[in-house]
C-alpha positions as CSV (number, residue, x, y, z in Angstrom):
1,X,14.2,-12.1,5.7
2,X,15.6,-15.2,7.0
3,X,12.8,-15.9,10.1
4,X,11.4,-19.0,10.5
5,X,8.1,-19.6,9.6
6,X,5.8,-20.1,12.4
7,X,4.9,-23.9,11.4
8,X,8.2,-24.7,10.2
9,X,9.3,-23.9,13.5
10,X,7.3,-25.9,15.4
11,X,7.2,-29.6,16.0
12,X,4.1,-31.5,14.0
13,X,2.6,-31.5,17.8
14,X,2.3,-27.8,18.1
15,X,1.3,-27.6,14.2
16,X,-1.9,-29.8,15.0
17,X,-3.4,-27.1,17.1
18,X,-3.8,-25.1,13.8
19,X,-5.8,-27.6,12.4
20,X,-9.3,-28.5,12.3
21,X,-10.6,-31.4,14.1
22,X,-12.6,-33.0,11.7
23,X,-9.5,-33.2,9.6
24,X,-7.7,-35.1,12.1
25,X,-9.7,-38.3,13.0
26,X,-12.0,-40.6,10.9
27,X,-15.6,-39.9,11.0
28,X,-17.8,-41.8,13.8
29,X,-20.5,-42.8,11.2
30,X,-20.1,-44.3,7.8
31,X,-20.0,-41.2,5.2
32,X,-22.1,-43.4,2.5
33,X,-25.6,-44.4,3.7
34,X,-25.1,-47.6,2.2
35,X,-21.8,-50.0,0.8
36,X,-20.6,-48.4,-2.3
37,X,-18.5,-50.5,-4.7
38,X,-14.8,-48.9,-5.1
39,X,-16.0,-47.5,-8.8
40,X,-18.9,-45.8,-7.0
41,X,-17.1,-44.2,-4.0
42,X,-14.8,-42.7,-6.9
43,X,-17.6,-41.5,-8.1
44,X,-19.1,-40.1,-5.0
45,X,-15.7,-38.1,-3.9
46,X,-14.9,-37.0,-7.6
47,X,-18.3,-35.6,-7.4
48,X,-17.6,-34.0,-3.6
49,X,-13.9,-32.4,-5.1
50,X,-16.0,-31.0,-8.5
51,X,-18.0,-29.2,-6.1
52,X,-15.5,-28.1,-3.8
53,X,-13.9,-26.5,-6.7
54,X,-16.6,-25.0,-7.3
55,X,-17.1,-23.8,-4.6
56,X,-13.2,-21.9,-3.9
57,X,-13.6,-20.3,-7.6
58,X,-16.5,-18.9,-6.0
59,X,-15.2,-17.6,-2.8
60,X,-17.2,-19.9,-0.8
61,X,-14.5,-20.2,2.0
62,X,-16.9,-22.3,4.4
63,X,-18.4,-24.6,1.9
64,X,-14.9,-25.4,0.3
65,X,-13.3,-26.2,3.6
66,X,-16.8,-28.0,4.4
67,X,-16.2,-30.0,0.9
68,X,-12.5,-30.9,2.3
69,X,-13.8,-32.2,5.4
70,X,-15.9,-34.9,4.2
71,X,-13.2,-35.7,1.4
72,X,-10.6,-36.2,4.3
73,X,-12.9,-37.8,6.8
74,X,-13.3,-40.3,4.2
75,X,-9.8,-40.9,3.1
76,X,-8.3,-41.2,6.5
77,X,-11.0,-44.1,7.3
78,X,-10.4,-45.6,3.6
79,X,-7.6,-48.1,2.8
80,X,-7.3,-47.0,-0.7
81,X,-5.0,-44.4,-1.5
82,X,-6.6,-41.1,-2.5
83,X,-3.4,-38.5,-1.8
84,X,-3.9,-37.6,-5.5
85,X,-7.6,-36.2,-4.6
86,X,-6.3,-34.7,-1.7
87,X,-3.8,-32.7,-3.1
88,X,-5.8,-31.8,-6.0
89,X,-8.1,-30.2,-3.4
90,X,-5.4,-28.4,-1.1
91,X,-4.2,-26.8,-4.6
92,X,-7.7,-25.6,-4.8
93,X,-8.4,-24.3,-1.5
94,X,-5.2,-22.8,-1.1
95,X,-5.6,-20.8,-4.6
96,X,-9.1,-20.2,-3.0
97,X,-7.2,-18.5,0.0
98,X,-5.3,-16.7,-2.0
99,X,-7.2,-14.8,-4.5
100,X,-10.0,-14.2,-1.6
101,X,-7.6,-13.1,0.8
102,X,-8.2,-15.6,3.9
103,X,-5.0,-15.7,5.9
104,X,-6.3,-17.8,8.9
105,X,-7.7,-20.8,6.7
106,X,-4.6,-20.6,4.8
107,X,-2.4,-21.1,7.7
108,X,-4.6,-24.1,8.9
109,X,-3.8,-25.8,5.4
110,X,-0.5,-24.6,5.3
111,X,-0.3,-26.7,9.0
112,X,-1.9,-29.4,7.4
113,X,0.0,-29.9,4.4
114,X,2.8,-30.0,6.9
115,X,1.3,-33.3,8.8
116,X,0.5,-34.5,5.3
117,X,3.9,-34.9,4.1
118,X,3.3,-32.5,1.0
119,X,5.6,-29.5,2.3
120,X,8.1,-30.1,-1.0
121,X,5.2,-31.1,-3.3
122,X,6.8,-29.1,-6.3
123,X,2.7,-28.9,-7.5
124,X,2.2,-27.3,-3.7
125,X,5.5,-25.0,-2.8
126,X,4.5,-22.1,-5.6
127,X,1.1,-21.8,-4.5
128,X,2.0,-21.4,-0.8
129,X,5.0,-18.9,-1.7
130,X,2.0,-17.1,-3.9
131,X,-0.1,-17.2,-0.4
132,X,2.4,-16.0,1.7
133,X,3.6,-13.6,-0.7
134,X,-0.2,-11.8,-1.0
135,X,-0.3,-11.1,2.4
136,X,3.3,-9.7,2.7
137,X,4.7,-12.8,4.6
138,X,7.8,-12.7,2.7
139,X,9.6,-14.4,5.1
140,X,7.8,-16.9,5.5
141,X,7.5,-17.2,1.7
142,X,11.3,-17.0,1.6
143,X,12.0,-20.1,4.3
144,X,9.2,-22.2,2.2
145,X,11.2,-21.6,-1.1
146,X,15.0,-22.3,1.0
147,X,13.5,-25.4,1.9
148,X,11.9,-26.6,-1.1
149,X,13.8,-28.9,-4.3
150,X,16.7,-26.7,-5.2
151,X,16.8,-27.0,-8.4
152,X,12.9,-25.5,-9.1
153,X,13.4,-21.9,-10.0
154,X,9.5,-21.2,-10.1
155,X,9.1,-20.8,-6.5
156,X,12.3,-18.6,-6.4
157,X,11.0,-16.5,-9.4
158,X,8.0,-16.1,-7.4
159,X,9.4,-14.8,-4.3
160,X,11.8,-12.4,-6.0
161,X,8.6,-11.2,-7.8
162,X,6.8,-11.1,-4.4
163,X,9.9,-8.8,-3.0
164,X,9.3,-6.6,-6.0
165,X,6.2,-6.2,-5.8
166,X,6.4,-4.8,-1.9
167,X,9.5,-2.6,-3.0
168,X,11.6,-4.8,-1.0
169,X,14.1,-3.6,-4.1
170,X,17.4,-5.0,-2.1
171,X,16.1,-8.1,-1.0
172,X,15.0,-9.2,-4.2
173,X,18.7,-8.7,-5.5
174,X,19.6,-10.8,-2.2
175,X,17.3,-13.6,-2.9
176,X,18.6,-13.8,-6.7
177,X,22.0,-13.6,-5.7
178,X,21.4,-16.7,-3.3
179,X,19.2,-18.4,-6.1
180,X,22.4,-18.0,-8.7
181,X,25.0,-19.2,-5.7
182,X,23.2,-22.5,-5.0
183,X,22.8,-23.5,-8.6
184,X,19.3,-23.0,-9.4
185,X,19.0,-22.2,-12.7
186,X,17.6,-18.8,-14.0
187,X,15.0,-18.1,-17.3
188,X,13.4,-15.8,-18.7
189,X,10.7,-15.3,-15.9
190,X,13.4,-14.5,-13.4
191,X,15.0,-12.0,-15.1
192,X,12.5,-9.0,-15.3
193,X,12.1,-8.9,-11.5
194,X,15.3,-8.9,-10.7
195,X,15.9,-5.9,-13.5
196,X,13.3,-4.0,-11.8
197,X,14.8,-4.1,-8.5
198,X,18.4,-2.9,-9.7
199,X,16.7,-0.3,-11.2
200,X,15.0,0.9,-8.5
201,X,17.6,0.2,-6.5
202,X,19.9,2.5,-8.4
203,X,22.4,-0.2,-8.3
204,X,23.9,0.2,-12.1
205,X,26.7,-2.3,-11.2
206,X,25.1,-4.9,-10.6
207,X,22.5,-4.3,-13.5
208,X,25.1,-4.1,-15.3
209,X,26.1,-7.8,-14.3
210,X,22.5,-9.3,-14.5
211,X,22.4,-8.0,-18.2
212,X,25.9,-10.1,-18.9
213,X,24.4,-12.9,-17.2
214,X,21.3,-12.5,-19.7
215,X,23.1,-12.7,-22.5
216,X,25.7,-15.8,-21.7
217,X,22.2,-17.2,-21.0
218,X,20.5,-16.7,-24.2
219,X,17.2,-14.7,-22.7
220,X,18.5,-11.5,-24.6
221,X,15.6,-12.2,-27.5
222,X,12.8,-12.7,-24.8
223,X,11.0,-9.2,-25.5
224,X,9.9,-9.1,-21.7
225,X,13.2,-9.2,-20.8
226,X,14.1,-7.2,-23.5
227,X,11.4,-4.3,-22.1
228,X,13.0,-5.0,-18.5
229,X,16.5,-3.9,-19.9
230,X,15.5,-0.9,-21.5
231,X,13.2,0.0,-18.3
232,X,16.4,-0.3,-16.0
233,X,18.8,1.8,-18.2
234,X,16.3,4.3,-18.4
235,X,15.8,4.4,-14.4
236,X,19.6,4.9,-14.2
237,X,19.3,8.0,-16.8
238,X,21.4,5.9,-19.4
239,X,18.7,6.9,-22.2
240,X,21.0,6.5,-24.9
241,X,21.9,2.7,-23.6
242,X,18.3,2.6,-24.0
243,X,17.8,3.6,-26.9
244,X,20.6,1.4,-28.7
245,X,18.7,-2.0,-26.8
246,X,15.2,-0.7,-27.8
247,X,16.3,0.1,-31.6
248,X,17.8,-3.3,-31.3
249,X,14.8,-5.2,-30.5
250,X,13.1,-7.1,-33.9
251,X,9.6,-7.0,-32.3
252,X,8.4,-4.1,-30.2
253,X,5.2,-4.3,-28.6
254,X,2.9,-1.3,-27.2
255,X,4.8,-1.8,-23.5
256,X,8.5,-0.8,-25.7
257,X,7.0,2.0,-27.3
258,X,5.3,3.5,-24.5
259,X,8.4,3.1,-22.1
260,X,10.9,5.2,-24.3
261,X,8.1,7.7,-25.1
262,X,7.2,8.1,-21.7
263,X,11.1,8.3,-21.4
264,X,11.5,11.1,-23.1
265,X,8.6,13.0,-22.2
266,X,9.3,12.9,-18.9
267,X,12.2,14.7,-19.2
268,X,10.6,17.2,-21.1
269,X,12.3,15.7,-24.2
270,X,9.6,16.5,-26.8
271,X,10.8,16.2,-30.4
272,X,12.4,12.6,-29.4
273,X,9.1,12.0,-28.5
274,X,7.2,12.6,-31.1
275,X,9.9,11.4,-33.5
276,X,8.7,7.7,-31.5
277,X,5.6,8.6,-32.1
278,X,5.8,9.4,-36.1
279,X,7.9,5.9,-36.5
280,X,5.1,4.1,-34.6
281,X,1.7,2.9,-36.3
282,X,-0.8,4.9,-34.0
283,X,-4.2,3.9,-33.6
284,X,-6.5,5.1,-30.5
285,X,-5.4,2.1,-28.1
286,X,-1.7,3.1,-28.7
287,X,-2.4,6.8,-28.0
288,X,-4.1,5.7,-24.9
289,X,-1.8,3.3,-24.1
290,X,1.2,6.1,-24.5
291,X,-1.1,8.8,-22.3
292,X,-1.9,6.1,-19.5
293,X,1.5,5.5,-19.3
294,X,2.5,9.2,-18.6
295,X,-0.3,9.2,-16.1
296,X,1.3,6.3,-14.0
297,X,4.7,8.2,-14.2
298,X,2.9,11.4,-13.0
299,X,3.7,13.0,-16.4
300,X,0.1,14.5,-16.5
301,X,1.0,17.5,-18.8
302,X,2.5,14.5,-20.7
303,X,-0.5,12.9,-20.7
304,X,-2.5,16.0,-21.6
305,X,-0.3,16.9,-24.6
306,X,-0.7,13.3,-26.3
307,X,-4.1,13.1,-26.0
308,X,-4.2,17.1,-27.9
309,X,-1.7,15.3,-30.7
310,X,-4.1,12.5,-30.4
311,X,-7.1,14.5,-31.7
312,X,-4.6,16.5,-34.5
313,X,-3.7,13.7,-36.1
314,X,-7.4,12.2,-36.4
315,X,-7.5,9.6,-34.0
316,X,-11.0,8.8,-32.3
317,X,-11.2,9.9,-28.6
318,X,-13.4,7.2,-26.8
319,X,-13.7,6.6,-23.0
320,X,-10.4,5.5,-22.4
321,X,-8.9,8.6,-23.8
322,X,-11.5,11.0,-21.8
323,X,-10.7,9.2,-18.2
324,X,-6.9,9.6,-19.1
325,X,-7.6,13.1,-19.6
326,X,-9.6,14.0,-17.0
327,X,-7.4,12.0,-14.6
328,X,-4.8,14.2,-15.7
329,X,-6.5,17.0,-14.9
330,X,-7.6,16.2,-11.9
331,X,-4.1,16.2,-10.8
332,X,-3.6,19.1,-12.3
333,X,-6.3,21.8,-11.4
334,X,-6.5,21.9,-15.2
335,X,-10.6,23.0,-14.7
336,X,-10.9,24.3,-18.3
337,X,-8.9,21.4,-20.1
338,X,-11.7,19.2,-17.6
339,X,-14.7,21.4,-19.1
340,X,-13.4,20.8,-22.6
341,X,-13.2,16.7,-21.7
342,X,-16.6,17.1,-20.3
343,X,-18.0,18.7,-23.4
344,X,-17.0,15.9,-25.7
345,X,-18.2,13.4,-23.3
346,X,-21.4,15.0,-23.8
347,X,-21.2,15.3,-27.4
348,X,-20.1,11.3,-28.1
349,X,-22.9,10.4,-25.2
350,X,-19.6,8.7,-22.9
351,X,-20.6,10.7,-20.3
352,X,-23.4,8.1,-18.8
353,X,-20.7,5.5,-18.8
354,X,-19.7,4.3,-14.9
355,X,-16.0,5.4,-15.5
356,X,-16.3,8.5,-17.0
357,X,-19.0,10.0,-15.1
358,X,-16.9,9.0,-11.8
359,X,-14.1,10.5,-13.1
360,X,-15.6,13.8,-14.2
361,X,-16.8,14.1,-10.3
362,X,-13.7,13.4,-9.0
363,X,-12.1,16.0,-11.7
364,X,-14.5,18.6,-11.0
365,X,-13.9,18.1,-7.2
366,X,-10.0,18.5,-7.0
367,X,-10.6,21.8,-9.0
368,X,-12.7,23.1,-6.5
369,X,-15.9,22.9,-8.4
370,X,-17.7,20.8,-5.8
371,X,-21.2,22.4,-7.5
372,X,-21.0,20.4,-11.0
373,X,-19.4,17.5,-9.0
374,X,-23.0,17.3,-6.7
375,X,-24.8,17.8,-10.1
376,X,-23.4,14.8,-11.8
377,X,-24.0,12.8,-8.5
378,X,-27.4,13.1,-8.0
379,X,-27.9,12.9,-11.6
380,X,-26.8,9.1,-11.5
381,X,-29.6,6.7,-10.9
382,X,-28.1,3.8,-10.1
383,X,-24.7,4.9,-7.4
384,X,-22.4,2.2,-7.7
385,X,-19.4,2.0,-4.6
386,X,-17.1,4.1,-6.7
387,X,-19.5,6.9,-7.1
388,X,-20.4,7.3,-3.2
389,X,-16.8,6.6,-3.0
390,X,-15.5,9.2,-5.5
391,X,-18.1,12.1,-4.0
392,X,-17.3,11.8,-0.5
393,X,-13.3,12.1,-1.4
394,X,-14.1,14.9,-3.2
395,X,-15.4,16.3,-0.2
396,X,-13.1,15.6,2.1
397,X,-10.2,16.5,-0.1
398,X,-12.2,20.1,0.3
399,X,-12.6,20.1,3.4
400,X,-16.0,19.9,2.9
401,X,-16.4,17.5,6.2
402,X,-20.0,18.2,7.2
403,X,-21.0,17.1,3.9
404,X,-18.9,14.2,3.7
405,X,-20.5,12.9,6.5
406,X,-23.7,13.3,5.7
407,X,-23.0,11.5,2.4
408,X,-21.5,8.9,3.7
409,X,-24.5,7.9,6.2
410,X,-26.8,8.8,2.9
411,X,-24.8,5.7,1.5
412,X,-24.9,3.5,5.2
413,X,-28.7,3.8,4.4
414,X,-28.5,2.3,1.0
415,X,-27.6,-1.5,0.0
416,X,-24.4,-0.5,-0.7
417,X,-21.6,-1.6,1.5
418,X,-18.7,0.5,2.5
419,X,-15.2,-0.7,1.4
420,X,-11.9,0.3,2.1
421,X,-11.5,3.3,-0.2
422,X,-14.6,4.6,1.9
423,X,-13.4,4.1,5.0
424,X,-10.0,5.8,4.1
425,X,-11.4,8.7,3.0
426,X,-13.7,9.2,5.6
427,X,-12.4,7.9,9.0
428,X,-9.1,10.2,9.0
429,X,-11.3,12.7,8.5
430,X,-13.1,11.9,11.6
431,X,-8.9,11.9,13.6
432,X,-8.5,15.3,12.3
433,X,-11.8,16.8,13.3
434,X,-11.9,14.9,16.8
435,X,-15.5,13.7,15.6
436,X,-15.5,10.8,18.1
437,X,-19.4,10.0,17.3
438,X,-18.9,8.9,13.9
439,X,-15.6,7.7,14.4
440,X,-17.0,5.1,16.8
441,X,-19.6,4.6,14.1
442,X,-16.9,3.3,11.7
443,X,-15.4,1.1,14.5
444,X,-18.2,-0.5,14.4
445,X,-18.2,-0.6,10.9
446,X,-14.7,-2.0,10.7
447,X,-15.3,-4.5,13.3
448,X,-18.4,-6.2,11.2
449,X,-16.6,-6.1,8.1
450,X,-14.0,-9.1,8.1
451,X,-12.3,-7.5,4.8
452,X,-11.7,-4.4,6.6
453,X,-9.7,-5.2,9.6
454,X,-6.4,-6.3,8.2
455,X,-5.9,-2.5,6.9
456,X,-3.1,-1.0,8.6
457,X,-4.2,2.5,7.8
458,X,-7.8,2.1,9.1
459,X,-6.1,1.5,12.4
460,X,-4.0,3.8,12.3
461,X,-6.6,6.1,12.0
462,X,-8.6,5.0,15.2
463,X,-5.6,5.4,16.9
464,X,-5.3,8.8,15.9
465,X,-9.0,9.3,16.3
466,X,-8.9,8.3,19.8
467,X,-5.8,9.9,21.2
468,X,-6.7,13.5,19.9
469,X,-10.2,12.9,21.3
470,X,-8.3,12.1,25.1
471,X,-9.4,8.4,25.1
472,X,-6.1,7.1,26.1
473,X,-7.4,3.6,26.9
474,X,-9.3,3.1,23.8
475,X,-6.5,3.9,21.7
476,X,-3.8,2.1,23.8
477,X,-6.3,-0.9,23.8
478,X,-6.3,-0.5,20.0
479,X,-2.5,-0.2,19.6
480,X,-2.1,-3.6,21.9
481,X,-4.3,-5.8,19.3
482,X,-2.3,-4.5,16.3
483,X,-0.5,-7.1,15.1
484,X,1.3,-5.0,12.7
485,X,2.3,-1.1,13.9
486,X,4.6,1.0,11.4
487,X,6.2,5.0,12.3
488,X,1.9,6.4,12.0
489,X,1.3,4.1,14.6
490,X,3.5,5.0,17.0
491,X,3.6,8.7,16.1
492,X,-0.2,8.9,17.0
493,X,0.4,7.3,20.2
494,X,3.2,9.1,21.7
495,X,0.8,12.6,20.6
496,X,-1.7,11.4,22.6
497,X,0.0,10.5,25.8
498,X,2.0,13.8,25.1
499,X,-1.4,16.2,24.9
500,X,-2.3,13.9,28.4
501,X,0.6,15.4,29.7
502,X,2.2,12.0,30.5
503,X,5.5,12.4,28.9
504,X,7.0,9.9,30.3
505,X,4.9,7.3,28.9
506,X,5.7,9.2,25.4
507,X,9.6,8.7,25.6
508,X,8.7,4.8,26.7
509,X,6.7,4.5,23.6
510,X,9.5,6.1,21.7
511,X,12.2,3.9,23.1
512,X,9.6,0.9,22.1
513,X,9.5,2.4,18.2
514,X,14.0,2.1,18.2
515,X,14.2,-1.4,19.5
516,X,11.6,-2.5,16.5
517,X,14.1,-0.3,14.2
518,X,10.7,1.9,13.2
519,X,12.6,4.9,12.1
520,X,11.5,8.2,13.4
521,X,10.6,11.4,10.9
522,X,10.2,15.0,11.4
523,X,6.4,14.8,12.7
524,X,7.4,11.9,15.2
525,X,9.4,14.2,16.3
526,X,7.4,16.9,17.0
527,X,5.2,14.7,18.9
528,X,8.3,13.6,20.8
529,X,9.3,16.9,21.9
530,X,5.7,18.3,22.3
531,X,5.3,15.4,24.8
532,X,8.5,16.8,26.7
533,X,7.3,20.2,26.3
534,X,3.5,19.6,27.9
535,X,5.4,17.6,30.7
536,X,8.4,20.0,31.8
537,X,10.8,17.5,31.0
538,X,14.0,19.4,29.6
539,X,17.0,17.2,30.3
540,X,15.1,14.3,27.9
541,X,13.6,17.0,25.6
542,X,17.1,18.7,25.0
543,X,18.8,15.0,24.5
544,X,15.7,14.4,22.2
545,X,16.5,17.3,19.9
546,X,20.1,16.7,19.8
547,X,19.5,12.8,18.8
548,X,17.0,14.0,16.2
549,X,19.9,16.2,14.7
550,X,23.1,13.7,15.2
551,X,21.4,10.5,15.1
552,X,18.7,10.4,12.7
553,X,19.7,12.9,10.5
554,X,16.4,14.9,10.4
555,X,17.2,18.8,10.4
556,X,14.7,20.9,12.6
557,X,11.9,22.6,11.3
558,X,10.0,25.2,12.5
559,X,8.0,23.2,14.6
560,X,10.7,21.4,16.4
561,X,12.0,24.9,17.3
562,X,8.7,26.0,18.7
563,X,8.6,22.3,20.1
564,X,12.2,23.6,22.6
565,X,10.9,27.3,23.1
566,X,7.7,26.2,24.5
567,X,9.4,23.9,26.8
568,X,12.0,26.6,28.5
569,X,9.5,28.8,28.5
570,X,7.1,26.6,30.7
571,X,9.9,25.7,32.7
572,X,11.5,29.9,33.3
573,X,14.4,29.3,31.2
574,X,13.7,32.1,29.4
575,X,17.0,33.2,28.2
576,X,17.5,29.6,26.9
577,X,13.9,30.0,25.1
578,X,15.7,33.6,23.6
579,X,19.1,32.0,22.5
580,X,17.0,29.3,21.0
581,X,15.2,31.9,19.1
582,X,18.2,34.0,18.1
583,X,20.2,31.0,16.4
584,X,17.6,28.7,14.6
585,X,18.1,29.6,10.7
586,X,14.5,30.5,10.4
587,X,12.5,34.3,11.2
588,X,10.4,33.4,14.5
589,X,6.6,32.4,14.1
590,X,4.1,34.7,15.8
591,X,2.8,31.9,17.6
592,X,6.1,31.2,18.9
593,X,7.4,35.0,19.7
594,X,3.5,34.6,21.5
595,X,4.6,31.9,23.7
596,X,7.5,33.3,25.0
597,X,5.8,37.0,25.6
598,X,3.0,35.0,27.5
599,X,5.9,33.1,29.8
600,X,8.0,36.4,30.5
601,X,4.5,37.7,31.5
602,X,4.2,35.5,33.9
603,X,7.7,35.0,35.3
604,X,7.8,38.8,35.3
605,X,10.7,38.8,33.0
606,X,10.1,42.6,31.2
607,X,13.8,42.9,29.1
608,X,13.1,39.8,27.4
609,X,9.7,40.3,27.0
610,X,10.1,44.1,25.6
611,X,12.5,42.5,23.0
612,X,9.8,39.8,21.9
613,X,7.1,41.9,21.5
614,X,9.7,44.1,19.6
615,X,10.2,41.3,17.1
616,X,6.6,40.5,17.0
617,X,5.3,44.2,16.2
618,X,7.9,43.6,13.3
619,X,6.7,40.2,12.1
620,X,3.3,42.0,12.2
621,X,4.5,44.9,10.0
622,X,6.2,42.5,7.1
């Protein structure tokens, strides 16, 4: 949390190289064909910065930028003073940035505001903790905010909320900790963050202190905060403290309601409930909000019980209510609940709305019902993205690859454009079945497609993809141009070069993953001692096993048994590969007892292979 952003690290020499040229030095030729008077220049460049921001609410990165261009070629060459006009356009092409998700152009203004003087523009600051924050730069967010006017708590609020919403739960306590020490005073925007982070944090102590600090600043009345407090005490299973603040609040909105009823239903407490649920006026958005909000908590009987109490006491069922429903059961397996849905969709005409008819495919597909799910599909004239979308994960999720595929080029040949929620569903398909072809197609695809390739996952993937299919230099080529890699990464990799039979190359790759403090778990493992295994190496596979037991804490599975027995096997220590059998805490696999018959077999070792196959006949017979 406390690096240094790249451009406040950096002298304003190195920051120019991040800038565009034509920002930099007046324009050769006079901008106006003809001398304008000072009212008509005005004139002229309030016209220029009305279209620019037109131009960034519409996403038009290049004709923005091309906008600020002209505006700054101008005022650099001008006499008069036009900084006003400037920033006013920096605070639209950084909000621009932001919203359509251009990290490079935002780093070139970011660099510019720098040479510009504008760093601690209180106007400027919020909206470039906002852009850092949306692309998970959160310390470079953080060093913006540490450097801007103490005493503005919106930039603070902003990066707290930023930490939040990445479930960085402890540094967001940090950061208000550090906000409180330097004297920059907190509101009512501040506190529901930081309330959410203790909660989720589990730290009741010091929730305990931010809710004092709330009262001897008079924010207890806020409701949001209010809704914050009774969020947190509920997260630390205090649902009585709960209760107390949430019958103490004069106004309740929907939020209260639903986050005490959700409370209680969670933990199966019914009647408290519906007690709730009696004292609140219930129309059909309540009911939905109430069932929406056991959906998000993965209460989906919850959610499936309110919307049956929904119809008994008279309330009108409409779209809402049947997406909840079937979303429910799609988590579920509920099929006959989803039939029931269906039926009413049919009977209050819903079901040719978008929404529900993508959800009644998606339903039908998790319950294995892939037949009705094709129906509805090809029934839809007019496939938006989320219908190709929700088909081809309901084929996948079946395992229903071929069709998948085929799908998915149906849809290539169509004017819809993939997006990521295609991709992700279909390309780790592709890893898993070593189907190299397509997956190259999808490379391809990824490549093309600028929103695509900031997507950890999708890379991820193609590493994947590309070490199971034995293309070692495509996927290490892959790995070197990530400029993020997380524990997938790495696991991937070291699989691959352990298949190849270069171990070695594994345990380096390994060794890379602990000095970035990527923290190993059970399946990086595996792949670490499958890599010792394919490659003889027993010294560094039995050091392996023991570091994965004392040093990361990650008891051994099945796997990481078979992972050892493999290994003496392939090397002759057979009695090692017997003891190892004898004293793991789980009854040997057939594949494994396999592995060490087939070794005795061929180091001629018949006593422990009689007593292997003696285990295996009785594994056979259970």
């Amino acid at each position: 949390m406390t690096s240094w952003s790249i451009f406040l690290q950096q002298n304003l020499s190195q920051v120019q190289k991040y800038i565009p040229r034509s920002w930099k030095k007046p324009s050769p030729q006079p901008l106006f064909q003809q001398k304008l008077s000072h009212f008509e220049e005005k004139l002229q460049l309030d016209s220029i910065s009305l279209s620019l921001k037109t131009f960034a609410n519409q996403g038009n990165l290049f004709k923005a930028f091309e906008s600020y261009s002209f505006i700054q070629n101008y005022v650099s060459s001008s006499t008069s003073s036009y900084s006003l006009l400037t920033l006013h356009s920096i605070c639209s092409l950084l909000i621009c940035c932001t919203t359509f998700e251009s990290f490079s152009q935002g780093k070139q203004l970011h660099a510019h505001i720098i040479t510009l003087g504008f760093e601690q523009n209180h106007v400027l600051v919020p909206k470039l903790v906002t852009f850092y924050s949306k692309f998970g730069h959160l310390s470079d967010a953080y060093v913006i905010t540490l450097n801007s006017k103490k005493g503005c708590s919106f930039s603070w609020n902003l990066l707290i909320s930023g930490y939040v919403k990445y479930g960085f739960w402890r540094e967001a306590i940090s950061v208000y900790k550090q906000m409180v020490s330097i004297g920059v005073r907190t509101d009512k925007f501040t506190y529901p963050s930081v309330l959410k982070a203790c909660g989720n944090e589990l730290d009741l102590r010091f929730g305990r202190e931010v809710h004092r600090s709330i009262y001897a600043s008079c924010h207890e009345k806020d409701y949001f905060v209010q809704n914050a407090l009774v969020t947190m005490y509920i997260k630390f299973g205090k649902l009585k403290v709960a209760h107390d603040l949430f019958d103490k609040m004069p106004v309740k909105d929907v939020v209260s309601w639903n986050t005490m009823i959700s409370a209680y239903s969670s933990k199966g407490m019914w009647q408290e409930a519906f007690m709730l649920i009696e004292r609140m006026q219930m129309n059909t958005v309540t009911w939905n909000v109430l069932a929406g909000g056991c959906l998000e908590t993965h209460n989906y009987k919850g959610a499936l019980e309110l919307i049956s109490q929904m119809r008994y006491h008279g309330a009108e069922l409409d779209c809402v209510t049947t997406v909840i429903g079937l979303s429910a059961c799609s988590q579920t397996g509920f099929l006959k609940v989803g039939k029931e849905i269906h039926g009413f969709a049919v009977r209050s005409c819903s079901d040719g709305i978008e929404i529900v008819k993508n959800a009644l495919i998606i339903m039908f597909s998790r319950c294995n019902d892939l037949g009705h799910a094709h129906v509805l599909f090809r029934s839809t004239k007019a496939k938006t993205l989320t219908t190709w979308n929700s088909i081809i994960a309901g084929c996948i999720y079946l395992a229903r690859y071929d069709e998948a595929s085929f799908i998915f080029r149906e849809m290539l040949s169509t004017e819809v454009k993939p997006n990521y929620v295609t991709m992700a569903s279909i390309l780790p398909y592709c890893a898993r079945t070593m189907n190299l072809f397509h997956g190259k197609e999808i490379h391809c695809c990824i490549i093309k497609q600028k929103e695509l390739r900031d997507h950890l996952l999708l890379w991820n993937s193609l590493v994947e993809l590309y070490s199971k299919s034995g293309k070692m230099l495509e996927s290490q080529r892959i790995f070197d141009s990530m400029h993020e890699k997380d524990r997938v990464t790495y696991t991937s990799l070291i699989a691959g070069y352990g298949m190849q039979g270069q171990g070695q190359v594994a345990l380096l790759l390994f060794e890379e993953m602990n000095r970035r403090r990527i923290k190993p778990d059970y399946i990086t493992m595996v792949a670490v001692l499958s890599a010792c295994s394919h490659s003889g190496l027993v010294v560094e596979g039995q050091m392996m096993f023991e570091r994965m037991v004392n040093e990361y804490k990650i008891s051994p599975q099945m796997e990481h048994f078979a992972c050892m027995v493999n290994l003496f096997g392939n090397v002759g220590l057979l009695n090692r590969a017997a003891q190892m059998i004898i004293e793991m805490p789980f009854k040997p696999s057939h594949a494994m007892l396999a592995t060490l018959i087939r070794a005795c077999r061929i180091r001629g070792n018949t006593h422990i292979m009689e007593w292997a196959t003696t285990l295996l006949d009785m594994r056979t017979k259970e």
